[in-house]
C-alpha positions as CSV (number, residue, x, y, z in Angstrom):
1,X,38.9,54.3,-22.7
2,X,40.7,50.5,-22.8
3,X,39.8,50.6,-19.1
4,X,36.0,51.8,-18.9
5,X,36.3,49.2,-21.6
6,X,37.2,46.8,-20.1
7,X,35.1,47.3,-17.4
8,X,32.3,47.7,-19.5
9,X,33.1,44.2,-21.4
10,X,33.6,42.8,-17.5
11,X,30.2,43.6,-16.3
12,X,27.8,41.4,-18.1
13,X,29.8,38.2,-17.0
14,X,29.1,38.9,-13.3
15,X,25.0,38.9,-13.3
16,X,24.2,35.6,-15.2
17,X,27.4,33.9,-12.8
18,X,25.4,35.3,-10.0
19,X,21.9,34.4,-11.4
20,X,23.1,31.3,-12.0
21,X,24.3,30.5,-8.2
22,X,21.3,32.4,-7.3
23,X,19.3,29.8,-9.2
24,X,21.2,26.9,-7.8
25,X,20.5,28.1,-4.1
26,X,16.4,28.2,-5.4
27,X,16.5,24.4,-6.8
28,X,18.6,23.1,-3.6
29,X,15.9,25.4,-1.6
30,X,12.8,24.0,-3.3
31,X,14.0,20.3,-3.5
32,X,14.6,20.7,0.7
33,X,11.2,22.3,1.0
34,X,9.2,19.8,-0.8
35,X,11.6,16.9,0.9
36,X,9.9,18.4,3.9
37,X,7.2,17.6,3.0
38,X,7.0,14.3,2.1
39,X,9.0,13.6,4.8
40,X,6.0,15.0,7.6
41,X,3.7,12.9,5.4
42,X,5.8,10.0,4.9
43,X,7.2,9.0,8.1
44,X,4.0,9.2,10.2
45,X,2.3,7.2,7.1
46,X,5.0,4.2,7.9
47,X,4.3,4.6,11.2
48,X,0.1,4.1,10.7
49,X,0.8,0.9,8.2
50,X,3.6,-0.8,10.8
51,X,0.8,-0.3,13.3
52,X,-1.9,-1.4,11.1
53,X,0.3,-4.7,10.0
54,X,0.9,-5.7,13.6
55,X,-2.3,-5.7,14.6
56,X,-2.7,-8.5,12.7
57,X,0.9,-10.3,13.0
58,X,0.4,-9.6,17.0
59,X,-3.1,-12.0,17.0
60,X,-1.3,-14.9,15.1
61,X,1.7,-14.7,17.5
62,X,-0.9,-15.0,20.3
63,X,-2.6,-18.3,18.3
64,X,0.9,-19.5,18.1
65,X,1.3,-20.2,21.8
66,X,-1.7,-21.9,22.2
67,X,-1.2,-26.4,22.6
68,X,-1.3,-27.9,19.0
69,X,-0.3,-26.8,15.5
70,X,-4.1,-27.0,14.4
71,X,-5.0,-23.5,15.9
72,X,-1.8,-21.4,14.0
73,X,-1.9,-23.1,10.8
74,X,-6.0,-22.2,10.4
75,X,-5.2,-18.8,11.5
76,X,-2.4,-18.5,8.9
77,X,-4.3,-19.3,6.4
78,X,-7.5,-17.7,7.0
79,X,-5.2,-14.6,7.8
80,X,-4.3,-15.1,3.7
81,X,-7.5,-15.3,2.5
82,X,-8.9,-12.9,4.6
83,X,-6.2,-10.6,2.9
84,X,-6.6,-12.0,-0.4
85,X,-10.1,-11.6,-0.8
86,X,-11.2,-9.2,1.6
87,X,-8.8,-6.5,2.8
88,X,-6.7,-6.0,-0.3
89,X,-10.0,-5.5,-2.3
90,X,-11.4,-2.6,0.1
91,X,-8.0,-1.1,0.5
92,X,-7.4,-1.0,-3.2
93,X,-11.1,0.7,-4.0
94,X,-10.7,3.2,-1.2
95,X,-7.4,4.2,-3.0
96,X,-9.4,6.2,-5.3
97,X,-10.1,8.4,-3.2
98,X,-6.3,9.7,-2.8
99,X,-7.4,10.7,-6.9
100,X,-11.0,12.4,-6.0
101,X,-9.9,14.0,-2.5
102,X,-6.6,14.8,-3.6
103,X,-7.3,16.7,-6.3
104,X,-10.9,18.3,-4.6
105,X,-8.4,19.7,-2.1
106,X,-6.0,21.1,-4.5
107,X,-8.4,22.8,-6.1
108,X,-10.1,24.1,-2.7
109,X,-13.6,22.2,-3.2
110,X,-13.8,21.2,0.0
111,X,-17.1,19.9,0.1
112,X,-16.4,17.0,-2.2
113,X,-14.2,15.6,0.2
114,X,-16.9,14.8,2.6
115,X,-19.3,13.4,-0.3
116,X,-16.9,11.4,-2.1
117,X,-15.6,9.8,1.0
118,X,-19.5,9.1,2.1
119,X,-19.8,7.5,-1.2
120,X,-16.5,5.5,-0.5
121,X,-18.0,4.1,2.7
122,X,-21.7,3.0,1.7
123,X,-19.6,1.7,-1.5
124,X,-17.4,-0.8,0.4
125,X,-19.8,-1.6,3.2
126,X,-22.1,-2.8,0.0
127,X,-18.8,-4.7,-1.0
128,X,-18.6,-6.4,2.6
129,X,-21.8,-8.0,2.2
130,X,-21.2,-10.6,-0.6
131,X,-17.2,-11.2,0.6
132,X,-19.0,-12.2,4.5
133,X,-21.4,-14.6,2.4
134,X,-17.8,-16.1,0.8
135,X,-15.9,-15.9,4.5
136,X,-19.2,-17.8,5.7
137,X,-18.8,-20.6,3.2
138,X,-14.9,-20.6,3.4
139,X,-14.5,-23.6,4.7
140,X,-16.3,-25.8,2.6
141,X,-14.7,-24.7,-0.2
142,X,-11.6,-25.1,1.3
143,X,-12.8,-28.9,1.5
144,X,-13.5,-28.7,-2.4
145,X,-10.4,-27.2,-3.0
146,X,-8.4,-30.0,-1.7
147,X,-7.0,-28.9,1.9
148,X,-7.0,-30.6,5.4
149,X,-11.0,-30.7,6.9
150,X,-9.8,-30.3,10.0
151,X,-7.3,-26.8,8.9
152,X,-10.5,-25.7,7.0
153,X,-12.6,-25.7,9.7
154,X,-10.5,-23.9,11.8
155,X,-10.0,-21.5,8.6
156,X,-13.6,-21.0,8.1
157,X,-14.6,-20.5,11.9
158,X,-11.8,-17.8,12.4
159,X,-12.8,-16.0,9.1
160,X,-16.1,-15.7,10.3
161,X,-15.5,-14.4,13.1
162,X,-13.8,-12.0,11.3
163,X,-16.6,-10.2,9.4
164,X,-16.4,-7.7,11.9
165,X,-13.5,-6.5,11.1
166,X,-14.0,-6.4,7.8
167,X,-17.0,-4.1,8.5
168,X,-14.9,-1.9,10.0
169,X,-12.2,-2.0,7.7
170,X,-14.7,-0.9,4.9
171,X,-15.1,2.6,7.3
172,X,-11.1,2.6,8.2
173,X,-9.9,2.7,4.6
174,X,-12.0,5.9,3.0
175,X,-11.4,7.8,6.2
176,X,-7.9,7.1,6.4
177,X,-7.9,8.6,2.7
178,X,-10.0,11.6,3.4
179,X,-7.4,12.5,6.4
180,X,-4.3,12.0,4.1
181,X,-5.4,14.1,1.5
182,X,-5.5,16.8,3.5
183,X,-2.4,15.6,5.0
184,X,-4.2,15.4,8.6
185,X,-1.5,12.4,9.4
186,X,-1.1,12.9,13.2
187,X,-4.5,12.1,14.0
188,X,-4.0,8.6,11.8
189,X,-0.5,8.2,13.7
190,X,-2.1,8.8,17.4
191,X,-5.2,6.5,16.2
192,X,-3.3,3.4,15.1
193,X,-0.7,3.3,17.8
194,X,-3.8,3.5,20.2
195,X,-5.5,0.8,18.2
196,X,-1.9,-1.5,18.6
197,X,-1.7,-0.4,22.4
198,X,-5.0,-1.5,23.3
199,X,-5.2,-4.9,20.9
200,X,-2.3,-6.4,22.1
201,X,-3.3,-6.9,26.2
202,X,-6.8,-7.2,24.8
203,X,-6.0,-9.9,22.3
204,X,-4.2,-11.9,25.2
205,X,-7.0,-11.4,27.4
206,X,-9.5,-12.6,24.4
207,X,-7.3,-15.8,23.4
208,X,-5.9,-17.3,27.2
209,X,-8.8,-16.0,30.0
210,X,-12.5,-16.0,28.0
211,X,-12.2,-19.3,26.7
212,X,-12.6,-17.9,22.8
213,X,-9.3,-19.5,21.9
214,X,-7.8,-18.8,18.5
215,X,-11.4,-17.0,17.7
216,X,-10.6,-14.5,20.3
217,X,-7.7,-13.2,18.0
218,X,-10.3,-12.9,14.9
219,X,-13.1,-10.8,17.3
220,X,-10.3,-8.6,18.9
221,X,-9.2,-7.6,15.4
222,X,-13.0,-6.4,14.7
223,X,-13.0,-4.6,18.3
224,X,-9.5,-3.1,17.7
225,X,-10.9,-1.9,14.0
226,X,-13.8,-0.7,15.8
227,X,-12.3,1.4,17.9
228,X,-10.2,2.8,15.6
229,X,-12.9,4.0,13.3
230,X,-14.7,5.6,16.7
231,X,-10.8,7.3,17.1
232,X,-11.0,8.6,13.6
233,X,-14.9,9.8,13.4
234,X,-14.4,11.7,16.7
235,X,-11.2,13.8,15.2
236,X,-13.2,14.4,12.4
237,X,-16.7,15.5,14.0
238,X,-15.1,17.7,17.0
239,X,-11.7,19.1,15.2
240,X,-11.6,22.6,13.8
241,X,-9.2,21.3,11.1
242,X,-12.0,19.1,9.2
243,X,-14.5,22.0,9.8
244,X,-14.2,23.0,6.2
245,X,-14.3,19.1,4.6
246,X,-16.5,17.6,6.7
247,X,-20.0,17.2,5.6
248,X,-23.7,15.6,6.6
249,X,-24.7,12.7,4.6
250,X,-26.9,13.7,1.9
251,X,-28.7,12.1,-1.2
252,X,-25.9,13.2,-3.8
253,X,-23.3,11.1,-1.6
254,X,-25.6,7.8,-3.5
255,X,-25.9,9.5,-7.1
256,X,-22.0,9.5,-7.7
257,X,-21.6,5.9,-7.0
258,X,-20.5,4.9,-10.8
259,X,-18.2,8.1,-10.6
260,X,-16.4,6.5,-7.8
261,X,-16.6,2.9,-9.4
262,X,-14.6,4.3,-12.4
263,X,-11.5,4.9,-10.0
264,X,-12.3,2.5,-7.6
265,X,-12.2,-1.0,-9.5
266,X,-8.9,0.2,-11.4
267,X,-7.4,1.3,-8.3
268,X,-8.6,-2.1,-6.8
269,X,-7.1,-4.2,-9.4
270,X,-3.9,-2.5,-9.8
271,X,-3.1,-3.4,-6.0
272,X,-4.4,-6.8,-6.0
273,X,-2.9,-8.0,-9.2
274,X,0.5,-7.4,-7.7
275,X,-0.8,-9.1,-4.0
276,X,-2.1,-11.8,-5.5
277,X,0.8,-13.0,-7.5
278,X,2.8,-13.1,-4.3
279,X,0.5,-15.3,-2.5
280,X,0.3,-17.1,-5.4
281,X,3.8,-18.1,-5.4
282,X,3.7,-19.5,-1.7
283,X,0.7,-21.5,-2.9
284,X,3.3,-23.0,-5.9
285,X,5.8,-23.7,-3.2
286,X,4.0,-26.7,-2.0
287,X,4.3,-28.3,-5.3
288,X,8.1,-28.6,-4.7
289,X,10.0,-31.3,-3.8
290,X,10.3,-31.1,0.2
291,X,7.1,-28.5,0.0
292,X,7.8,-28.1,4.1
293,X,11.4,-25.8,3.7
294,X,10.2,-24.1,-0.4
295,X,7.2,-22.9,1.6
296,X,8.8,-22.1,5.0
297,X,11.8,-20.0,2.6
298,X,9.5,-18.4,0.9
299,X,7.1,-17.0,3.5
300,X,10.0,-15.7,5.4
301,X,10.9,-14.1,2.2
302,X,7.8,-12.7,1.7
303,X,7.1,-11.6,5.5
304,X,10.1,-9.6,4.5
305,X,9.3,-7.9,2.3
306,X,5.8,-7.3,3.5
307,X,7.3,-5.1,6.4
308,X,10.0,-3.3,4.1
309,X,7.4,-2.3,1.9
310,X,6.1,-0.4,4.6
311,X,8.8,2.7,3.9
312,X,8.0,2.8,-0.1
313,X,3.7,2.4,0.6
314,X,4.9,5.8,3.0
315,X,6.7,7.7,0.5
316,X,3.6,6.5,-2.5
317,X,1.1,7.8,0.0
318,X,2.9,11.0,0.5
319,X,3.5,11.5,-3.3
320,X,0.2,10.9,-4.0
321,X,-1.0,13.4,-1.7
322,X,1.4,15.9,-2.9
323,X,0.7,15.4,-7.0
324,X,-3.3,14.9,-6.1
325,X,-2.8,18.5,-4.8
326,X,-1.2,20.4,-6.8
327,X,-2.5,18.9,-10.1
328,X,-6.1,20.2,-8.4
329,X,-4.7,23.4,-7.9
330,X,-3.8,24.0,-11.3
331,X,0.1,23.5,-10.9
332,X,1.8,21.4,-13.0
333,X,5.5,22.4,-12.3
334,X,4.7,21.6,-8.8
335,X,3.3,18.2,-9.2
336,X,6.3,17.4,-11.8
337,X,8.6,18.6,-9.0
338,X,6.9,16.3,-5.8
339,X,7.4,13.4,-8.6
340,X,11.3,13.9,-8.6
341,X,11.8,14.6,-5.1
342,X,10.2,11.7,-3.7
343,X,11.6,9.4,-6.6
344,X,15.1,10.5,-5.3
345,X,13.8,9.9,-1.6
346,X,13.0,6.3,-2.3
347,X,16.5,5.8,-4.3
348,X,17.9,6.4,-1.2
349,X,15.9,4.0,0.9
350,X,16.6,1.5,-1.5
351,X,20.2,2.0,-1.6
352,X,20.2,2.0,2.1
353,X,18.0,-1.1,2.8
354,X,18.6,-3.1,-0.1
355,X,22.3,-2.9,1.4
356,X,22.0,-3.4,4.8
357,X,19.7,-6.9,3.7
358,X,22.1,-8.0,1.7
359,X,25.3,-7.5,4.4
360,X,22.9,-9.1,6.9
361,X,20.9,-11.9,4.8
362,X,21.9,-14.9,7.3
363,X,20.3,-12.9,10.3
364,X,17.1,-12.6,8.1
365,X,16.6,-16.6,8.3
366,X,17.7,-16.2,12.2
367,X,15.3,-14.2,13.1
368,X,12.3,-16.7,11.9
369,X,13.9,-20.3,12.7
370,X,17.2,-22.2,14.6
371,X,17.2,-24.2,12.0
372,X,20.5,-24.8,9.8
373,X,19.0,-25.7,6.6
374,X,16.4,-23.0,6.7
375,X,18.8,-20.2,7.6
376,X,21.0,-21.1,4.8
377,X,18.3,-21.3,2.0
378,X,16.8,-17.8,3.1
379,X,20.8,-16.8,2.3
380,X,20.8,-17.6,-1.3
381,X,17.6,-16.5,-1.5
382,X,18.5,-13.0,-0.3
383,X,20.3,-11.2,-3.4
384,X,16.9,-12.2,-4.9
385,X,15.3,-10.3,-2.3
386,X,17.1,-7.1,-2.3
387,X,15.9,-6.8,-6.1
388,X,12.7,-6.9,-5.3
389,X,13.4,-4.6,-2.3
390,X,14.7,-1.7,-5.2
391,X,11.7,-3.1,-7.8
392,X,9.3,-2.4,-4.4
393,X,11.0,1.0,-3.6
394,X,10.2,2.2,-7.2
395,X,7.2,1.0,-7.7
396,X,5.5,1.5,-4.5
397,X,6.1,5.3,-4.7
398,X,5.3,5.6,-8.9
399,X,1.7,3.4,-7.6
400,X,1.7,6.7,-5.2
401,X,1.8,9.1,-8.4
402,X,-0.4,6.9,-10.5
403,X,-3.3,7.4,-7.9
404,X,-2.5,11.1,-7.4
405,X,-2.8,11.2,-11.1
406,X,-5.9,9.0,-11.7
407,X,-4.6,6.9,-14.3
408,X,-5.2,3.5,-12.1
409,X,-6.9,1.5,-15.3
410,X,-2.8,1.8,-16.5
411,X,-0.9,0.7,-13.7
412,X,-3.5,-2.3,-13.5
413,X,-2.9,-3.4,-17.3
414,X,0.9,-2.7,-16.5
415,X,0.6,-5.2,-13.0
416,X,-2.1,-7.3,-14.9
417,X,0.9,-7.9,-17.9
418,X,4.0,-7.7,-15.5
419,X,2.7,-10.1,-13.2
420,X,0.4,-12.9,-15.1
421,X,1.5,-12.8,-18.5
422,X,5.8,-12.4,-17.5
423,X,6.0,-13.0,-13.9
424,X,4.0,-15.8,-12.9
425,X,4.8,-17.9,-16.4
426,X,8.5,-17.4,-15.9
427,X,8.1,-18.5,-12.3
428,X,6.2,-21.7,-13.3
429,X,9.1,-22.1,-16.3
430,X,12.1,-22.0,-13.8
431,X,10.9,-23.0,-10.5
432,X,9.2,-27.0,-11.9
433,X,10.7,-26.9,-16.0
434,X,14.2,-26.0,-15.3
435,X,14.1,-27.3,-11.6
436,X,15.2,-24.6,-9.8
437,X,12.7,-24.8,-6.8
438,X,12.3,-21.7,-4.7
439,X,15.1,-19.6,-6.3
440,X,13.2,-20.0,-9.6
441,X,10.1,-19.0,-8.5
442,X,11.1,-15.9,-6.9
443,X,13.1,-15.5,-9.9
444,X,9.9,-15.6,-11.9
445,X,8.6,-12.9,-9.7
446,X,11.9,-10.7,-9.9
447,X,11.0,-10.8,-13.6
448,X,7.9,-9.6,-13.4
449,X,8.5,-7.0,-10.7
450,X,11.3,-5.6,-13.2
451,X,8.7,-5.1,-16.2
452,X,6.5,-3.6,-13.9
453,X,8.9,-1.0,-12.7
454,X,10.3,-0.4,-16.5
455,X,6.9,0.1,-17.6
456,X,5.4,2.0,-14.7
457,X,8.6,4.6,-15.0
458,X,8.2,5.1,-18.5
459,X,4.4,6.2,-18.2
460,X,5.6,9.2,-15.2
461,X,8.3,9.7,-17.5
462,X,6.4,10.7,-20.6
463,X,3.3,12.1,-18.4
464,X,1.7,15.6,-19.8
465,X,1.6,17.1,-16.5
466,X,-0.4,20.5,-18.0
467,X,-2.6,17.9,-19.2
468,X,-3.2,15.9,-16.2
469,X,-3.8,19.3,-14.1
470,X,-6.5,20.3,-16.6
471,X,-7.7,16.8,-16.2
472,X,-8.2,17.4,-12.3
473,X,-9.5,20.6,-12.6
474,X,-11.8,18.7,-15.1
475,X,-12.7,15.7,-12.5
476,X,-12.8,18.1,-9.5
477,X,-15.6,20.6,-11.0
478,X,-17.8,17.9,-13.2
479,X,-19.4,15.0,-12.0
480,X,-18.3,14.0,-15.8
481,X,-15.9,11.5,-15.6
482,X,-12.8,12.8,-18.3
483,X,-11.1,10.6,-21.1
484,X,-8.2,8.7,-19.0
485,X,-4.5,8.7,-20.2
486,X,-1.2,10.2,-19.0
């Protein structure tokens, strides 16, 4: 009897020791299978934005060759503004689509994909029309403003040569987004690395053989956009795997216009709020004392980071894919669980490049001038850097879950906040009050991008994910716009 016993005491410790490895062996499995997943819709996304980034960096390296300064300093800062006040805006609007096509998808309605991407493009092609009139007249108010007439000129001519590409932009964006939320990303891999093929022998042919000069490198970036939206429409008209999404224009595509809007503007704001504080802080650097090394320190900084910020926007895009989807398929747990992978994703890229940055921050000012003085400043100015590297990494990928989500109006009061009423003061306060130039600018910036991250983590940390799924499933099967709120 002391036996059976025993051996009847023994057996109830061996299930729940087994369960409990078993259930270890189901987390491990389900954190590697939705790591797979972000990774086949991460890397390829990096991939599309490097491609996307140099079409432009590769037409102001051409300008830069040409005799004179005059021709490279109008496209650099026409290239800016064209950004500021152009391409940020439609990218930001189109966001809202990784909301209403995410979730549609989850939740298997198909056809809304097609329609809220139509409304998306008659939507920002509306947009383009009143930002052309303001490229038009960019140069004179570039005069107003205070700069060079000859740099404004140059600025003005090369932004309007430009509208073209901001035409086509307004078509790139949506589609882009209707292809990602169905995490169709080889098509928008293939497309762009075409696009960056064919612009970079066509660009040198448009700036050194026709004659156009530096306005070649404006009308190749239209052709270049052009023919990528041809790329794109063509997968999407003759491939089996849009055959369920795509739809024919119809009349409804113009009645949900204000539906759109609602995301739209947020989603707008919330990226440009955070781009515009950075090229405000290059325009503060030439209030300096010796303007010619704050500015040239600080551009390199920010060219830096531009391209690093390439792996997070990757990682957001694929977390907003993944949460859009499951919260429109009813799944809460799922969504919650895509949130923690790809935070723990971009922990390591952070880690990883923050690091390397910081071990190599004198090859950093190398790699941009031979000049002594320059290389050293970008040094100091590194450890700055590599905070807003890890502030980017977070950021970037909880931006991802806050458009998956469709609570846009709070990540644009959180950058609105973060930005102009910490950031931007601070960096005012330490770069000129406290004289601390450059390093107290960035600073400034550091702050902000610190407050932003605090307060964007502690909205996805006290998120009702139940709530937000019935809040899809809401958005997805009314026109009825729902209350917003995490």
């Amino acid at each position: 009897m002391a036996t059976a016993g025993e051996g009847e005491a023994a057996q109830p410790l061996l299930p729940p020791a087994a369960a409990a490895g078993e259930k270890d062996k189901r987390w491990w499995r389900r954190w590697a299978l939705e790591a797979g997943w972000v990774g086949y819709l991460a890397l390829p996304m990096v991939v599309v934005n490097l491609s996307q980034y140099a079409v432009q960096v590769s037409s102001n390296m051409m300008v830069g060759h040409l005799p004179g300064v005059l021709p490279l300093s109008s496209t650099a800062i026409a290239t800016s503004l064209a950004n500021v006040s152009g391409f940020s805006l439609l990218i930001g609007m189109a966001s809202a689509l990784e909301t209403l096509c995410g979730q549609a998808y989850g939740a298997k309605q198909y056809h809304k994909l097609g329609v809220d991407t139509y409304r998306a493009v008659v939507t920002l092609l509306v947009v383009c029309i009143p930002l052309s009139l303001l490229w038009v007249f960019m140069d004179k108010i570039l005069v107003v403003i205070g700069q060079d007439p000859l740099i404004s000129q140059g600025a003005g001519r090369y932004m309007t040569w430009l509208i073209p590409g901001l035409f086509a932009n307004a078509v790139i964006q949506p589609v882009t987004k209707f292809l990602q939320t169905q995490s169709l990303i080889y098509p928008l891999l293939l497309s762009s690395v075409a696009t960056m093929a064919i612009h970079i022998p066509l660009c040198y042919l448009m700036v050194f053989k026709t004659g156009f000069g530096y306005t070649g490198a404006a009308l190749t970036i239209g052709i270049s956009y052009w023919l990528n939206v041809g790329m794109l429409v063509g997968y999407i008209m003759f491939s089996n795997s849009c055959k369920e999404t795509r739809t024919r224009p119809t009349i409804e595509a113009f009645k949900g216009v204000d539906a759109f809007l609602r995301l739209a503007l947020p989603s707008a704001l919330m990226m440009c709020f955070e781009w515009w504080s950075f090229e405000l802080l290059i325009l503060l650097s030439g209030f300096l004392p010796n303007p010619e090394l704050q500015t040239s320190v600080l551009s390199i900084c920010l060219t830096s980071i531009t391209l690093l910020f390439n792996i997070p926007f990757g990682l957001g895009a694929a977390g907003s894919t993944r949460v859009a989807n499951e919260l429109g398929a009813g799944n809460p747990d799922g969504a919650r669980s895509a949130v923690r992978v790809v935070l723990s994703m971009t922990a390591i890229d952070a880690v990883i490049v923050g690091g390397t940055l910081l071990v190599a921050r004198r090859l950093v000012g190398m790699a941009y001038s031979s000049e002594e003085e320059v290389i050293s400043s970008v040094a100091t100015m590194v450890p700055l850097v590599c905070i807003t590297v890890v502030t980017d990494c977070v950021q970037g990928v909880l931006s991802g879950v806050a458009r998956g989500c469709g609570w846009q109006h709070l990540g644009a009061y959180v950058n609105l906040g973060s930005f102009y009423l910490l950031g931007i003061p601070m960096a005012i306060l330490l770069g000129f009050v406290l004289h601390l130039g450059s390093r107290g600018l960035w600073m400034g910036i550091v702050c902000g991008s610190l407050s932003q991250t605090i307060l964007m983590s502690v909205i996805t940390f006290f998120t009702n994910w139940p709530k937000m799924a019935d809040k899809a499933r809401e958005r997805v099967f009314s026109e009825k716009p729902p209350e917003h709120g995490p």
